[in-house]
N, C-alpha and C positions, 0 to 999 in steps of 0.2 A: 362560580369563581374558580379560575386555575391558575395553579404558580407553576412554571419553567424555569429551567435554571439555564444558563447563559448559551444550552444547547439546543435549545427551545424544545428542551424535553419533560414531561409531567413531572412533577415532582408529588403536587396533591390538586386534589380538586373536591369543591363542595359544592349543593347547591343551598339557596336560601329561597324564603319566600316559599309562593306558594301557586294557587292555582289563579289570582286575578290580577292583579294591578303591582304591581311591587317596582319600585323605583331606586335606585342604588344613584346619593346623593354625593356621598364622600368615602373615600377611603384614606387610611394612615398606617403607615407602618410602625410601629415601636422599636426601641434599640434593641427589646428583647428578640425580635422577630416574630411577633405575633400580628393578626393587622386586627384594627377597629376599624368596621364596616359603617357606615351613619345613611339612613334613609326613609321612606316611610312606603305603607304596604294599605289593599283593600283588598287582601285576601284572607282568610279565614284562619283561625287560631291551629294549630299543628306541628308537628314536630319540636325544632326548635323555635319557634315562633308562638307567642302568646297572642291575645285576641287586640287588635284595637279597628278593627272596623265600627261602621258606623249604624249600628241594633236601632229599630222604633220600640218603642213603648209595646206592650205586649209580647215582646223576643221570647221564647221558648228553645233556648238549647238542649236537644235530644242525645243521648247515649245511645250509640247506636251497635249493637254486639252481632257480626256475621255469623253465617251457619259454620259447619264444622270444616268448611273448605277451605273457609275466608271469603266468602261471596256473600254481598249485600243484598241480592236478588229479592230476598223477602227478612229485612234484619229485626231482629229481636229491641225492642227499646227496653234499657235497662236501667234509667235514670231522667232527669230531668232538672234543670234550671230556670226560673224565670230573671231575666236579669235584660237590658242594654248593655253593658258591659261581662268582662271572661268573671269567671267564680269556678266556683268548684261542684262539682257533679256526684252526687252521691250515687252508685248504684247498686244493683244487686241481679245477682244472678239465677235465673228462673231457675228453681231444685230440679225441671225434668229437664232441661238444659243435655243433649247425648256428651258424652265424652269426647274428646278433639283432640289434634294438638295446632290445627291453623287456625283458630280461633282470631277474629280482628276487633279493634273498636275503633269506629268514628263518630265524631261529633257533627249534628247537624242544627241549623239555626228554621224559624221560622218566621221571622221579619226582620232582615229579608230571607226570601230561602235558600239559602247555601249550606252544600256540603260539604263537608271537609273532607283528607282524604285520612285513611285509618293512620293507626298506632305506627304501620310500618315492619313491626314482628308479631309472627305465631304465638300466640297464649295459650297456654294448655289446660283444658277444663280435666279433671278428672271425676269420675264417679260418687256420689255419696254416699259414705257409708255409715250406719248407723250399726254397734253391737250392741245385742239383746241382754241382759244381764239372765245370767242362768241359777238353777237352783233354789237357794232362800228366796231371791226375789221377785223371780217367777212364780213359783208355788206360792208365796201369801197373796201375790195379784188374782189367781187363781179360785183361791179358798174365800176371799172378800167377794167377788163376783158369785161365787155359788150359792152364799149365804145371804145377799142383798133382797131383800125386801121390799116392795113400792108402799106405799101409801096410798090406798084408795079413795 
């Protein structure tokens, strides 16, 4: 969508939809000057756009996490839904996961199978770090292990 002002010069431009079907049915302007867009889509949930395509019985939505470039080439799954309709995707991020900062995530369906396209920004993974507690709590870890005993 692009609005020109009476110079037929940009003023803004956005796109909507997505990668399959998208059909633009009505549009309206308000006094405000804001416009409400009305139409319907078979393309896949992303962006600004939630899910309403049409899932079979067994649909498996995939989280899908790029390498550290943003390339899907070989993507990491980090979540999973079973559903016919959008929900929400729990995921988690694998601990040897390298550090990043292009990091991407997309969603992908399995009946039928469509992929979506990612998030759109770089997410930055960083490192994980765990401190060791030193001293008292060390040394009794230490002295209990020395002194352990089995059972034969």
């Amino acid at each position: 969508m692009v609005r020109l002002n009476s110079h037929h010069e940009i003023l803004w431009d956005s796109r909507f939809g997505g990668d399959y079907i998208d059909v633009l049915s009505g549009i309206f302007q308000a006094s405000n000057g804001n416009f409400l867009l009305g139409g319907s889509s078979q393309s896949f949930a992303n962006g600004n756009k939630s899910s309403t395509g049409i899932y079979s019985a067994g649909n498996i939505f995939t989280a899908q996490l790029s390498d550290a470039s943003g390339s899907f080439s070989s993507p990491t799954s980090i979540g999973t839904f079973t559903s016919t309709q959008s929900g929400t995707i729990g995921v988690t991020i694998p601990i040897a996961t390298p550090t990043g900062t292009q990091y991407r995530i997309r969603v992908v369906s399995s009946n039928p199978s469509i992929t979506g396209t990612d998030n759109g920004e770089d997410i930055t993974i960083n490192a994980l770090t765990c401190d060791i507690p030193a001293a008292e709590f060390t040394d009794e870890i230490t002295k209990t292990l020395q002194n352990f005993t089995g059972i034969m």
